[in-house]
N, C-alpha and C positions, 0 to 999 in steps of 0.2 A: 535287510530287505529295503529301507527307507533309505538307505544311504544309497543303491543300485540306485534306485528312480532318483534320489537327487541328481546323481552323475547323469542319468539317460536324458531326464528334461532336457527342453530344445530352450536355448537361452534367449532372449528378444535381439535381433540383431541391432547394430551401433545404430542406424539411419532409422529404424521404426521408434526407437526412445529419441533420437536429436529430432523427429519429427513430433514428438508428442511434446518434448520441451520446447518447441516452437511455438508451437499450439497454446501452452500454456503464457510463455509472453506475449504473442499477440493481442491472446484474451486481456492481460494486463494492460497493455498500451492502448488498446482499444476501451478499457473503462478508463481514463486517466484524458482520453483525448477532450475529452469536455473540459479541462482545467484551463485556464488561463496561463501563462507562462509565470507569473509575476506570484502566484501563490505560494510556490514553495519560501521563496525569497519573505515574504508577507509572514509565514508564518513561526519561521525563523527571528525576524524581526520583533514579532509578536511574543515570544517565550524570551527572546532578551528583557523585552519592558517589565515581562511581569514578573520574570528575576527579579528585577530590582527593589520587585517589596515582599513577595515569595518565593523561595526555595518550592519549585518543582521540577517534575523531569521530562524528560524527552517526549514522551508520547503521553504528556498531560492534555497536550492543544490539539483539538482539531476543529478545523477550516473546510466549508463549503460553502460553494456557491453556488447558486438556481436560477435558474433564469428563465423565464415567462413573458410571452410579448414580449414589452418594452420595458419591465420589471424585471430585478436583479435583486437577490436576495444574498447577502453574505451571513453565514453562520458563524459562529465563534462557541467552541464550549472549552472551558479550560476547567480541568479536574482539580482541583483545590486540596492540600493537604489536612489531614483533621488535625487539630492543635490539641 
């Protein structure tokens, strides 16, 4: 009987999911729009220096920044391996 109702179900058509995956990029590029262009690059940058006296990985650094009035706040936290 479970197998009848899988086959019967009405499947979402292609345009109502490329429309929900739309939805969900925007959302994306819409939080990302406050960044500065120069951060990704910055923080690339930033995990080559601290190579060079610790072995960490990829998604040890994260970078933000805040801005208030005429104050700018850059954050930095880099997760540290334990020895």
């Amino acid at each position: 009987m479970k197998l009848l109702e899988f086959l019967k179900r009405e499947r979402k058509k292609s345009a109502s999911v490329a429309k929900e995956r739309l939805q969900i990029i925007v959302a994306h590029q819409r939080s990302q729009r406050g960044q500065p262009d120069y951060m990704p690059m910055l923080e690339k940058e930033l995990l080559e220096v601290i190579r060079r006296y610790v072995q960490v990985d990829d998604d040890a650094i994260s970078i933000s920044l805040d801005s208030e009035d005429n104050c700018s706040v850059l954050e930095l936290n880099v997760t540290l391996p334990r020895s």
